[in-house]
N, C-alpha and C positions, 0 to 999 in steps of 0.2 A: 684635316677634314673630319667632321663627325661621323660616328657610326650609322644616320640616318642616309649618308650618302653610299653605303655599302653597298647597297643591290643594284649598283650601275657594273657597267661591265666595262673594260679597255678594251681595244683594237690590239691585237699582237703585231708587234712592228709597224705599227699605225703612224704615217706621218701625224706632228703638231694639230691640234685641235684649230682651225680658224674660223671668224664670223662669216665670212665672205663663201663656204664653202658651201653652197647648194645643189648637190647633185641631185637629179629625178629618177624614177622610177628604172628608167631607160640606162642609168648609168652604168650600170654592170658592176655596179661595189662589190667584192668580194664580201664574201658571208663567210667569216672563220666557223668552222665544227663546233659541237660542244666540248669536242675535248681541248678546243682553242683557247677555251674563254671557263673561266672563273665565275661565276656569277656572284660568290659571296666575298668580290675584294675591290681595292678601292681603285675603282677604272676609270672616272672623266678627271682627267688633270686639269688642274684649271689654268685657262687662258696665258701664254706666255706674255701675252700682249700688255692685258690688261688687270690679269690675276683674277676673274670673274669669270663665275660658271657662265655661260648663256642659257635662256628660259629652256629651250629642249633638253639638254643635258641632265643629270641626276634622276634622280628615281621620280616617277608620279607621287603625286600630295596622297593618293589611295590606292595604292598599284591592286590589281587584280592577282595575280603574280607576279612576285618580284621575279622568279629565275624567268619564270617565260618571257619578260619584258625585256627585260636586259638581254636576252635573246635578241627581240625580236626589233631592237631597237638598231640591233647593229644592221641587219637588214636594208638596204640601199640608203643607208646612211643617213633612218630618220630624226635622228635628233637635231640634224642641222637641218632639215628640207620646210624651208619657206611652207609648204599644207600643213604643218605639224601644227595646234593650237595652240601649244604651249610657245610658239615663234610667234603668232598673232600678234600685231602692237597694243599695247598695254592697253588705249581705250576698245580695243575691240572685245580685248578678251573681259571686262570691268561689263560690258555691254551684256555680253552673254552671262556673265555671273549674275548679271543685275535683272533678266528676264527670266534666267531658273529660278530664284529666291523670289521673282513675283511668283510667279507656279506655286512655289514651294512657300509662299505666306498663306494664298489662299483655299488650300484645302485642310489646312488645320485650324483655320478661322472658323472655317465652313463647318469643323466638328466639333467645335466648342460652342458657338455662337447661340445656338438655341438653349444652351443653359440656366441663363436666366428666366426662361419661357417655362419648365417643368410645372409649375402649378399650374399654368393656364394651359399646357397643352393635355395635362391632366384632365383636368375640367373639359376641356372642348374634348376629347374621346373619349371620356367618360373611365378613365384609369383607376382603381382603388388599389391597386398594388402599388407599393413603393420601389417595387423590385422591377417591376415592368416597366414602370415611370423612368428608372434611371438607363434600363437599358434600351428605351427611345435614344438616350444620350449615347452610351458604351459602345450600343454594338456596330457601330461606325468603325471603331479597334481592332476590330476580329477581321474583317478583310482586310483594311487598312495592313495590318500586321502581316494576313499572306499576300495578299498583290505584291507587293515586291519581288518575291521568291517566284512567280510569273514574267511578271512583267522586266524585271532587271536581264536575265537571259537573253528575253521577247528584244530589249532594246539593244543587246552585242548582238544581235540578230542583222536587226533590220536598221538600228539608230535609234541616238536616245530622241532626236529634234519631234519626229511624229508618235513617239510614244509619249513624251509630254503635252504635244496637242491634242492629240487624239484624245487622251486620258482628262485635260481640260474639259473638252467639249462635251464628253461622256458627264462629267462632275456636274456642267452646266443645265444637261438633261436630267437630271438622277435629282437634281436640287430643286428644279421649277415639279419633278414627280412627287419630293417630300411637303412643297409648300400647299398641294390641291390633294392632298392623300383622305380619301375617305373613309379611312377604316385605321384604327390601331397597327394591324397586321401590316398594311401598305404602306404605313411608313415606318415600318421596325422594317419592309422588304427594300425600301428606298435608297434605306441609312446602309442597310447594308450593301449595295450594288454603288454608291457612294462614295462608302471608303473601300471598293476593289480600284475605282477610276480614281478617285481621291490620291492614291497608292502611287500616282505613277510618278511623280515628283521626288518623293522618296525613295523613289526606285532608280531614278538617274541624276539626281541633284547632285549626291555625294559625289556619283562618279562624274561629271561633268565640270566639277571642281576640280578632280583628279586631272580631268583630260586638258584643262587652261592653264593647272598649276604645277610648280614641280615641290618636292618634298619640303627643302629650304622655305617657300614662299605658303603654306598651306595655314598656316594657324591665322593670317589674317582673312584670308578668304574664305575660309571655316565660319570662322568665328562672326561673318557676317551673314555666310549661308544658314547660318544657325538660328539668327536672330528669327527668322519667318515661322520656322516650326514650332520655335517658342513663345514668341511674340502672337501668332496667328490667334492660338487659343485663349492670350490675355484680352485680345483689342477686340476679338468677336464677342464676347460675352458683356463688353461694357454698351458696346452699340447694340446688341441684340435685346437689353434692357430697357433701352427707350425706345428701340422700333416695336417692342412687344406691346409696352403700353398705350403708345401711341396710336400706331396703325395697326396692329395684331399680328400674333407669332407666325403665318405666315409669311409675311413679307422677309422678316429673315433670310426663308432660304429663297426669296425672290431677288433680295439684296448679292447674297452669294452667287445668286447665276448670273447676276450682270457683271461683279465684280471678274468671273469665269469669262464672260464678254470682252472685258476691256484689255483681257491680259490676253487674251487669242487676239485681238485686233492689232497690238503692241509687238505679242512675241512670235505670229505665224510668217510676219514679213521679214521681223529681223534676226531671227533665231537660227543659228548654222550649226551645222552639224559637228561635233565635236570629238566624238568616239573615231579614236588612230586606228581601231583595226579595219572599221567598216569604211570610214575615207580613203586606205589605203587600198584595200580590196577592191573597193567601187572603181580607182584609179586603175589598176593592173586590170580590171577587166575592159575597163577603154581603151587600153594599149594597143598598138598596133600589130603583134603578136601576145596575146594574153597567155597563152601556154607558157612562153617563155618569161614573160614576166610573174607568173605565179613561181615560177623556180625560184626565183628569186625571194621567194617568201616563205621558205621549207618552215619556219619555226610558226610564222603566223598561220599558213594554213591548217596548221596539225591542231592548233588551238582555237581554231575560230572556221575552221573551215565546215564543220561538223553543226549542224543545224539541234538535233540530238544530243550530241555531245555537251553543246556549250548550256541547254536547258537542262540539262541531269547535273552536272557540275554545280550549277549555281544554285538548283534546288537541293544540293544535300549537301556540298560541302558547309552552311551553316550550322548544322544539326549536327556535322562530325564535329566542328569546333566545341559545341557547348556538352558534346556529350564527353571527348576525348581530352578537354583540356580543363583542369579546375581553374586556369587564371582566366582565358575567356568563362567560363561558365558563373563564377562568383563576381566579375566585374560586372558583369551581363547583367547578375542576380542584383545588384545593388541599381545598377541605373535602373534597372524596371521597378524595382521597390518607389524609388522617390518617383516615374512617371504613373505606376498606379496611386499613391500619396497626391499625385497632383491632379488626375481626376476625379481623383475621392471632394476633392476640394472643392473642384466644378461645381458638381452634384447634390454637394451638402450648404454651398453657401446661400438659396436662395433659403433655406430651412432657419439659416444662422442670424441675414441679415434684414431678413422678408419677414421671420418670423420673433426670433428673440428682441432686433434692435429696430421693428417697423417699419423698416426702408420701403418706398415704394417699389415698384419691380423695376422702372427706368435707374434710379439711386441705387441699387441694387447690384445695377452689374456693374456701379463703382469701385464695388468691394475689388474686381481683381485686377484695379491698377497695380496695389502693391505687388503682387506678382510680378509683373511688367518691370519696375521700379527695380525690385531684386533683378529679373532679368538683364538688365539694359546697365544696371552699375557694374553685374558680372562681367560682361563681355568687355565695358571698359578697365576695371580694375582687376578681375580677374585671369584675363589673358593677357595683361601686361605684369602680373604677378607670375605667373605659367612661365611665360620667357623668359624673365628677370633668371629665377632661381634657374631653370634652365641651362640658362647662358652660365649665368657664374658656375654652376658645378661641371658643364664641359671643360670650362678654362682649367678647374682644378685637378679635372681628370686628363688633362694632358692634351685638348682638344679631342678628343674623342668621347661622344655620346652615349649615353645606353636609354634604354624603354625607362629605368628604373630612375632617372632621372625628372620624371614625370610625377612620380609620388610626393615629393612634398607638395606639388601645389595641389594634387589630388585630397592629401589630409588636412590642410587647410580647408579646403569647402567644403569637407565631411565635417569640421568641426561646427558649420554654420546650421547644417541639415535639421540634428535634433534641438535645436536651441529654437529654431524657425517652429519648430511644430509644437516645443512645449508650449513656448509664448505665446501663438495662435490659439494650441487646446486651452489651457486653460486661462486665458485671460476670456475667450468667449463663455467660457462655464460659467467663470464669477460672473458675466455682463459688465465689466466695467467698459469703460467709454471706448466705441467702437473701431476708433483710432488701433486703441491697440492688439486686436487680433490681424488687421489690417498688417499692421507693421510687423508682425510676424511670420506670415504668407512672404512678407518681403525678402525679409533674413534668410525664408526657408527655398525663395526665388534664387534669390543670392548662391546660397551653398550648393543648392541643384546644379546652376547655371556652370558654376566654379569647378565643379567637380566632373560634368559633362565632358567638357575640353578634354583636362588630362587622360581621361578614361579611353575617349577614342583613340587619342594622338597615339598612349598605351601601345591599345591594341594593333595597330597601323604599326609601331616600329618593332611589335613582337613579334607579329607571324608573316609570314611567308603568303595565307591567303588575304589579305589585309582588309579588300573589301568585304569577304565574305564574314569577317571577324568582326566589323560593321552591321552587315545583314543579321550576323547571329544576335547581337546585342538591339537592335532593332524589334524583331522579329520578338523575342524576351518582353520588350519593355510596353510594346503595344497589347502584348494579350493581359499583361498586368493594368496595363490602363484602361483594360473592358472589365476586368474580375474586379477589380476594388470598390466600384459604386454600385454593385450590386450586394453586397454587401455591409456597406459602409452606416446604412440609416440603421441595422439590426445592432450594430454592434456597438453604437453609437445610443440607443436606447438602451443598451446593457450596462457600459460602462459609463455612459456620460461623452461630455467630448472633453473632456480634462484627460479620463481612464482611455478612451478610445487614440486619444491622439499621441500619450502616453507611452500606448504599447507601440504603435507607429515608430515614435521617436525612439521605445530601443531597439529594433529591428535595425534601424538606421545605424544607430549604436555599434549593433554586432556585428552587421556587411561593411559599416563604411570606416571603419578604426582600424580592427585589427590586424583585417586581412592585405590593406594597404601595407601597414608597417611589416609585416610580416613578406611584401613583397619586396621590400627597401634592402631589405637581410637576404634574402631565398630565393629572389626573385629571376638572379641571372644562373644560380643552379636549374630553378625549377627549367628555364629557357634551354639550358645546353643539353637539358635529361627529354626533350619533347622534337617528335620528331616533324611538329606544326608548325614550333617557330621557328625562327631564322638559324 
């Protein structure tokens, strides 16, 4: 059994694990002490029957805490109880993956999409700052980045189901207010109140994957959750090029609130509630004595019963991770480099292809297919690369996994990173044939996409708070993707975009090389010397 299944816990003297065994709320399972239970050793045996874990079993694809969970799972015996979503039949829970990742396509569509528009919305409110102009586009990032740290608590609160609606229909309003904005100000206030609603997909996506999946099962269902936040910002900006030309930059974000429309029509009827603490709770409090049945919940209450509690937690345990630990804080540091890199690219391409290679504004937002292109060969090629090596170095370690296991397919995409941005800077410098900066956005798509995975999975088998080590790297990589095109046209008329993209690519160089390999060697010291990870 790999070391990713460690944070499950055993039953002490527990009869054989069976499918058929569904006890409820009522059942009266004994709950072993903490001093019963082990939380860092290897507790679900598998199946005598069949030699296969079942969906509830094993640790979550994102555990929030591992020790609290493996707690809290022995607790009336949820890992086998039919409400559990990870028990869900396969199309149900593929159902709800598949209406979080709409959520979660279109409010990063909805931040990118007006990118191609920057000259004309210049013009129409009258902008002569370059710096103001972009940050029309960026400062969408700045909430985007804290809503989560809100809203994720807000949703172990009350449920993720109405924080994603709610947060929809907020985006829906917040978007028909950017399209009719009469003033510069009102829609730099739009963009911003935007991505705090925008946020909330980001803020329970992850964990909603978490709450359908179990650790074992996580990189596919990741790896598809992923495509929408990455993908969003590709496909909006190529449609937002010809809706600009066509019918004008407003309609954009009139296009974004219907698209906000169709996915609340879709996902308010059929979207269920997912998060095990608050199903659980909601159930003991329907019980026909509830007093008695909260006893029954000593671990969950202590950790979810506190309304305060669970929003002070989730607001700072990210900030201890990045400030307490240098492997979340430099993993962090790299993914946020390549997502401010990638909206520096938003920002700068109508300059590149508007203005050096004539494109019209519709042809325009062509340019960031190859992004797309990179993106979408990653996820097939490079998370079947991720497992491969994966798999084969468990085999060699005796079946048993480590985080550090995750580094080569991490240096591999790192190798793609600066290769992506030399070929894009400087083949746009020379002006040779458009093709080829194009196809290096692609490469530089690629190596992002490729290196995203590992990073996360990383993080998740490192620590102990696994989501919050998410949040943290999150939370990093969006305030980088508002600072970089604020920026990006000054320094761009300094060096050029040969010099400018240059320096990018060694930055990429010096986060994304050494400190991987250096984790391959040090990495499971640095782990045993920290009292965050596992």
């Amino acid at each position: 059994m790999s070391e990713n299944d460690q944070g499950s816990v055993a039953l002490v003297n527990a009869e054989p694990l069976k499918a058929s065994r569904t006890p409820t709320i009522s059942s009266g399972t004994h709950v072993p002490s903490p001093e019963q239970v082990d939380p860092n050793c290897d507790v679900i045996e598998k199946s005598k029957e069949n030699n296969v874990l079942h969906g509830g079993e094993g640790q979550s694809a994102f555990p929030e805490d591992k020790k609290e969970e493996a707690l809290e799972n022995l607790e009336d015996d949820w890992q086998h109880d039919p409400a559990n979503p990870r028990n869900w039949p396969t199309r149900k829970k593929w159902l709800m993956t598949s209406i979080v990742s709409l959520y979660t396509f279109v409010t990063p569509l909805g931040s990118s999409m007006m990118a191609p528009a920057l000259p004309s919305i210049a013009e129409h409110y009258g902008i002569t700052s370059e710096t103001v102009a972009a940050a029309t586009l960026s400062v969408f990032l700045v909430t985007f980045a804290i809503g989560p740290l809100f809203l994720a608590p807000i949703s172990e609160i009350y449920g993720r189901s109405w924080v994603l609606h709610i947060g929809n229909l907020l985006f829906l309003a917040f978007s028909f207010g950017c399209a009719y904005s009469p003033t510069t100000g009102s829609l730099i206030g739009f963009r911003v109140l935007s991505g705090f609603a925008g946020s909330a997909p980001i803020a329970c996506g992850g964990g909603s994957i978490s709450d359908l999946f179990s650790e074992r099962e996580r990189a596919s269902a990741m790896a598809i959750y992923s495509l929408g936040p990455l993908l969003g910002p590709v496909i909006g900006p190529v449609a937002g090029g010809f809706i600009a030309q066509t019918i004008g930059f407003k309609y954009i974000f009139v296009v974004v609130g219907g698209l906000c429309a169709i996915a609340a029509v879709i996902g308010i009827p059929l979207l269920r509630e997912t998060y095990h603490p608050v199903i659980r709770l909601r159930r003991a409090k329907k019980a026909t004595d509830p007093e008695a049945a909260a006893k029954l919940h000593p671990h969950l209450i202590e950790e979810h019963g506190s309304k305060l509690h669970r929003l002070w937690v989730d607001m700072t345990r990210p900030f201890i991770l990045l400030t307490r630990s240098i492997i979340c804080f430099l993993l962090s540091a790299y993914m946020a480099l390549m997502y401010g890199i990638y909206y520096l690219m938003f920002a700068i391409f109508p300059d590149i292809f508007t203005g050096i290679y004539g494109f019209s504004l519709g042809v325009g937002g062509l340019a960031y297919i190859g992004l797309g292109v990179g993106f979408f060969a990653a996820t097939l090629f490079g998370a079947w690369v991720g497992d491969l090596v994966y798999g084969n170095l468990v085999k060699k370690n005796g079946g048993k996994g480590k985080p550090e296991f995750r580094i080569p397919a991490l240096v591999f995409g790192s190798l793609f990173v600066p290769v992506g941005i030399f070929w894009y800077g400087w083949s746009a410098q020379a002006r040779i044939h458009w093709i080829m900066p194009i196809i290096g956005t692609g490469i530089f798509g690629f190596g992002m996409m490729t290196t995203f995975l590992p990073i996360q999975l990383y993080l998740v088998d490192t620590f102990t708070y696994a989501a919050s080590a998410l949040a943290a790297a999150s939370v990093f990589r969006s305030m980088l993707g508002f600072a970089f095109p604020l920026f990006g046209s000054q320094m761009f008329a300094k060096l050029g975009l040969g010099g400018g993209n240059s320096l990018l690519a060694g930055l990429a160089i010096a986060l994304g090389i050494p400190f991987p390999v250096w984790l391959w060697f040090y990495g499971e010291k640095m782990r045993a010397n920290s009292s965050l990870a596992r």
